[in-house]
C-alpha positions in Angstrom: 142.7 103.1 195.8 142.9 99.9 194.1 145.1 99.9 190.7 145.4 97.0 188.3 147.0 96.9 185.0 146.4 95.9 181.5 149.4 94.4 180.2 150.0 95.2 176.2 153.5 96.3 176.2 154.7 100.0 175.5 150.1 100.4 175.1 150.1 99.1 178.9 148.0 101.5 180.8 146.6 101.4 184.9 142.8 101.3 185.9 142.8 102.8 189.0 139.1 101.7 191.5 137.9 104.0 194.6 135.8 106.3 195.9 136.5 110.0 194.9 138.8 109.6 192.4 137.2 112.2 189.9 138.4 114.9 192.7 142.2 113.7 192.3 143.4 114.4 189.1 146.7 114.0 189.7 146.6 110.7 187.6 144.7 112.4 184.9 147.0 114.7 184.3 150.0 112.6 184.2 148.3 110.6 181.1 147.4 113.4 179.0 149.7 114.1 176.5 149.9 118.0 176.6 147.4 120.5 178.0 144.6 119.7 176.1 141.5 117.7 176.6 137.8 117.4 175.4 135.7 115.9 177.8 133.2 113.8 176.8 129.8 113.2 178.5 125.8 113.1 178.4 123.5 115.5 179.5 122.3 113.0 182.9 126.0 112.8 183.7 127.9 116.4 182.9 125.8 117.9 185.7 126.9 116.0 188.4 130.5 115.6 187.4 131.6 118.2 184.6 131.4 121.2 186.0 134.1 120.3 188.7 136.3 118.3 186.5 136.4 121.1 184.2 137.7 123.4 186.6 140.2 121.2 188.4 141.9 120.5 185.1 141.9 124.1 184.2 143.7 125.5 187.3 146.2 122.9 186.3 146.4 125.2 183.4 144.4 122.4 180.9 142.8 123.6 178.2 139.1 121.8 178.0 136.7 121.5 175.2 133.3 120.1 176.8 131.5 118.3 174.9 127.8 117.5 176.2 125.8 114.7 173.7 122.2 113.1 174.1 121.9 110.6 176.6 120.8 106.9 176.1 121.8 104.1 173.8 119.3 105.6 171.2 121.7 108.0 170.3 125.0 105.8 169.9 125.2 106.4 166.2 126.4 108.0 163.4 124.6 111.7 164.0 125.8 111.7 167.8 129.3 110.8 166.6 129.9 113.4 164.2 128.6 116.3 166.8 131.6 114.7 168.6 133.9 115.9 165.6 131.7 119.0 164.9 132.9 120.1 168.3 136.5 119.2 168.4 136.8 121.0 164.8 135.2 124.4 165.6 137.0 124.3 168.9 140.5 123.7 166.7 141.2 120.4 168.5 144.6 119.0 168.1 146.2 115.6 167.9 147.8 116.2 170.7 144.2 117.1 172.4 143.0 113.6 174.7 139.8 112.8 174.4 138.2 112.0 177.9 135.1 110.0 178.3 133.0 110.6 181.0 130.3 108.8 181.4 128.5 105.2 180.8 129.3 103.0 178.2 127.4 104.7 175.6 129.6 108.2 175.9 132.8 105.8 176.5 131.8 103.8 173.0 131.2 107.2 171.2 134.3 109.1 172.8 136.5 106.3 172.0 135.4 106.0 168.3 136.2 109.4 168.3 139.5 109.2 169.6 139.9 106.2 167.1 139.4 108.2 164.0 140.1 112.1 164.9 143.1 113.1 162.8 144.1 109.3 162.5 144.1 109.1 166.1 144.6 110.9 169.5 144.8 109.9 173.1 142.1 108.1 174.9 140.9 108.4 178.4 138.2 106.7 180.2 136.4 107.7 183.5 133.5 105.3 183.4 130.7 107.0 185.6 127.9 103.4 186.0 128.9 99.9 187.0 128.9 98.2 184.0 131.1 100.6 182.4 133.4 100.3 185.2 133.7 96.4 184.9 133.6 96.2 181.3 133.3 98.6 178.0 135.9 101.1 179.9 138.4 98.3 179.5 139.9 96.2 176.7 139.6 99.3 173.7 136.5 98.2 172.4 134.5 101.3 170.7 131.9 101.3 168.7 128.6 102.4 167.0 125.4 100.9 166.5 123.6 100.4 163.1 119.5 100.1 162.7 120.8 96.2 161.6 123.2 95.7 164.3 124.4 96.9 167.7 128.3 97.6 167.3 128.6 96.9 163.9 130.9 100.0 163.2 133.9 100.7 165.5 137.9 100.3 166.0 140.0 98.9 168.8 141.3 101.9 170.9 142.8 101.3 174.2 142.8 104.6 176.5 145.8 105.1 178.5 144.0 105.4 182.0 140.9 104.0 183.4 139.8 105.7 186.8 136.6 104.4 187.9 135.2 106.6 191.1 132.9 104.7 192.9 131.3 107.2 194.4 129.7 107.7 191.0 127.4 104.3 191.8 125.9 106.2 194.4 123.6 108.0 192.2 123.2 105.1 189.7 119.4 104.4 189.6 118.9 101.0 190.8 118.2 99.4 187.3 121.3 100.5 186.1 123.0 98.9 189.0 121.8 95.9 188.2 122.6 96.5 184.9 126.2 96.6 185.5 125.9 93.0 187.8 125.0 91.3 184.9 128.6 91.6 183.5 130.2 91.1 186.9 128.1 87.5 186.8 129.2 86.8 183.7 133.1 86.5 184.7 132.3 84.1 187.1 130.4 82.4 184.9 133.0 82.1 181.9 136.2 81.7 184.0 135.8 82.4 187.9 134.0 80.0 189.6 135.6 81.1 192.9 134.0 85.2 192.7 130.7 83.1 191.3 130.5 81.9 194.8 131.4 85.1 196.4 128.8 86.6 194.5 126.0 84.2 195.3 127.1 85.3 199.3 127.6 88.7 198.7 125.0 89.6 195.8 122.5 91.6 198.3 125.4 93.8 199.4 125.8 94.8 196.2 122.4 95.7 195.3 121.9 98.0 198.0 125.2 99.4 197.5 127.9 98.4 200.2 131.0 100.2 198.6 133.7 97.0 199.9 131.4 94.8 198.2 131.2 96.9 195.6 134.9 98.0 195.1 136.1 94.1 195.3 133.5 93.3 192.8 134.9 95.8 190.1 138.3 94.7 191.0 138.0 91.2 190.4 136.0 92.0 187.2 138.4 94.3 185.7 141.2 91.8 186.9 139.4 88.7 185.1 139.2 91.4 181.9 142.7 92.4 182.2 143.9 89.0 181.5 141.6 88.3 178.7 142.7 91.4 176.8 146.4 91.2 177.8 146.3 87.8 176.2 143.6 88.6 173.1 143.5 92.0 172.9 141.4 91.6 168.9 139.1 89.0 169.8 140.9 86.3 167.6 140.8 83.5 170.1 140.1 84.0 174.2 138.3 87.1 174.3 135.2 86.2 172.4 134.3 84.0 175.7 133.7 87.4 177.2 130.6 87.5 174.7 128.6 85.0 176.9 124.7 85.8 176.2 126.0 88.8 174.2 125.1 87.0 170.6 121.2 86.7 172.0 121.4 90.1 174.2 122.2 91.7 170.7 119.5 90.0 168.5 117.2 91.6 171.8 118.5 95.3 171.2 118.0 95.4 168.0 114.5 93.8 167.8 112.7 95.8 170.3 115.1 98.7 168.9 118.2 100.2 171.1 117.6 101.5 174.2 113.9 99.5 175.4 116.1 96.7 177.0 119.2 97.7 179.0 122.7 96.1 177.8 122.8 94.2 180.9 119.3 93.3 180.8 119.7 91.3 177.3 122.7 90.4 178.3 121.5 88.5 181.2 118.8 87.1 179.2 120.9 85.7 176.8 123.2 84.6 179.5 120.0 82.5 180.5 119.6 81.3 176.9 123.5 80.3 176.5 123.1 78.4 179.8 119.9 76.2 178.5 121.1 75.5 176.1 124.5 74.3 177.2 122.1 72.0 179.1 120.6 71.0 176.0 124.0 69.8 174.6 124.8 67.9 178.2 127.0 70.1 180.0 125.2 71.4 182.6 122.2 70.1 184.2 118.9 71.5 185.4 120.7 72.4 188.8 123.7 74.3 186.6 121.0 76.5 185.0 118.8 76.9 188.3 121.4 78.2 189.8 122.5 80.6 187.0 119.0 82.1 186.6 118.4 82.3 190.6 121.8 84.9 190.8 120.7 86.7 188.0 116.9 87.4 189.4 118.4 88.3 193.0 120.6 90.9 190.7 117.1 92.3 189.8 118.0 91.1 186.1 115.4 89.5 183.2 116.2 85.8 182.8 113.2 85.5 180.1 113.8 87.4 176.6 111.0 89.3 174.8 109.1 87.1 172.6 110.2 88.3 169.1 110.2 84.7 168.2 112.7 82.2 167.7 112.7 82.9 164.0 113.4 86.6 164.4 116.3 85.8 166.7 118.3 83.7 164.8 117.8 86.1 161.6 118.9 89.1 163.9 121.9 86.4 165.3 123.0 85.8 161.7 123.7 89.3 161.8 126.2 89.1 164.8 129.9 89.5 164.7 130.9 86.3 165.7 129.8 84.7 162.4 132.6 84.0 160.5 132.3 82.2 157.2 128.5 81.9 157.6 128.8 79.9 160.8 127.5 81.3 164.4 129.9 80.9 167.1 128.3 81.2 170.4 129.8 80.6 173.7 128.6 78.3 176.3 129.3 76.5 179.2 130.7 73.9 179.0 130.7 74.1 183.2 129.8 77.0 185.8 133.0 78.5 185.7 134.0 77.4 182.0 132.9 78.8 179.2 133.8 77.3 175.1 133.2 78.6 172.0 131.5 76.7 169.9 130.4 76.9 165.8 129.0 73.5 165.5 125.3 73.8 167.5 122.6 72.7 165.3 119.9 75.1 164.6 116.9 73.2 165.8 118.9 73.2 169.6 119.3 77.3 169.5 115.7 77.7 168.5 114.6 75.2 171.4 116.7 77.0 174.1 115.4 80.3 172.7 111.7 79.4 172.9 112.3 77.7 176.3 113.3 81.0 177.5 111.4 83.6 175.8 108.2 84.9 177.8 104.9 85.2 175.8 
């Protein structure tokens, strides 16, 4: 077992990596709070996982709620919320009561909200089930809802107090979500590890066809990168937004073709192709830089061409986007593979260029 930790003072909390951790929950139950818990998860996921959880934490004398929703990012809203609260109420839930998520990022976003808002607030868990949830959404307190306007638009910081990602859990990830997940592990190589960028251009068909060391240093040295970010920005008001690279665009795709068509990672990757055009539009990377960003993305088995809602319809769904502040987009780009800026200042005509250079159609 690999164990990092996010560093936030007396809210510091471990994420724990390896392969059959969902069988030891020793560390589980030293993070909950009392006796109670209501797990979390989706109806792909609680059948391989719940039924064994459930009964581990109860000979341990736990008292568990279960708590099975919809599955898919369709369903990350409002109505799938509340049969989160509907549930904890008629099961007479308590504040002491942790809520555990099991599942992808979807059930972690939901459950955390959840956790977030229940009687002002109860304990958090997260025991992220996919890859990307593994490298990313389990960790940092993010948790959200989406809108018909906006993905995440509605949410609250909540940091859990444990993250144990089981590997073992990849091994009956489908292959798209695999590569799902890889397109956040690029991205930290791209923003701010140019060192793991190279391992992952050596090591990128291991991880597609599974290898579990490949896989386990991959999640640690993503969680790691993440780990620092939030530790030093846990609210997004300066570093952290860098971990948005291609996010602003991958968001403007969800919502067009509406939530769920595209995978997270896949717009996410797309946009990452976007952000990295048109960095080279502004001079910062050349036609090499961008070459090589797009070549590690396709071997991940990810999109590097965005639907063609047209540029116009992108920049009206971007203007929707979190990261405006006073009516100016931020985006980040590259300023180099490996460095990543944030910048308000990019003159329309130059987005819409590098969004119609990479749009298919």
């Amino acid at each position: 077992m690999r164990t990092l930790n996010v560093a936030l003072g007396a809210r510091s909390y471990p994420i724990h990596i390896g392969a059959g951790l969902l069988a030891r929950t020793e560390r589980l139950l030293e993070r909950l709070r009392a006796p109670l818990a209501a797990v979390v998860s989706n109806e792909t996921v609680a059948p391989l996982y719940l039924p064994a959880l459930a009964a581990a934490l109860r000979r341990e004398g736990v008292r568990v709620t279960e708590i099975v929703l919809p599955d898919g990012e369709a369903h990350k809203d409002w109505r799938t919320l509340n049969r989160i609260f509907d549930a904890l109420l008629a099961n007479r839930c308590e504040r002491a009561t942790t809520i555990v998520a099991l599942g992808g990022g979807v059930v972690g976003d939901l459950a955390g909200f959840a956790a977030a808002t229940y009687q002002r607030g109860v304990p958090f868990i997260q025991l992220p089930t996919t890859l990307l949830a593994q490298v990313d959404s389990s960790v940092g307190g993010k948790t959200s809802i989406n809108h018909p306007l906006g993905k995440n638009m509605i949410g609250a910081f909540w940091q859990p107090r444990l993250v144990l990602a089981d590997t073992a859990t990849l091994k009956t990830l489908p292959p798209r979500e695999l590569s799902a997940g890889l397109a956040e592990v690029v991205k930290y190589g791209l923003i701010r590890d140019p060192a793991f960028l190279e391992w992952l251009e050596a090591n990128m068909d291991r991880l597609r066809a599974g290898d579990e060391e490949a896989l386990e240093h991959a999640i640690e040295r993503s969680c790691r990168n993440k780990a620092e970010v939030v530790a030093e920005d846990e609210t997004e008001a300066g570093a952290r937004a860098l971990l948005n690279l291609g996010h602003t665009f991958g968001h403007a795709i969800e919502t067009g073709l509406g939530h769920g068509a595209w995978l997270h990672g896949e717009a996410v990757a797309a946009g990452m192709a976007m952000a990295a055009e048109l960095s080279r539009r502004l001079g910062w990377l050349d036609e090499a830089d961008v070459e090589r960003t797009t070549a590690l993305l396709g071997r991940a088995g990810l999109p590097v061409q965005g639907p063609p809602l047209g540029a116009g319809r992108y920049l009206e769904l971007m203007a929707l986007d979190k990261k405006v502040v006073a009516g100016r987009l931020r985006l980040v780009l590259l300023e180099a593979l490996g460095r990543a800026v944030i910048r308000d200042d990019v003159a329309e005509a130059e987005v819409r260029a590098a969004i119609e250079a990479c749009c298919r159609g």
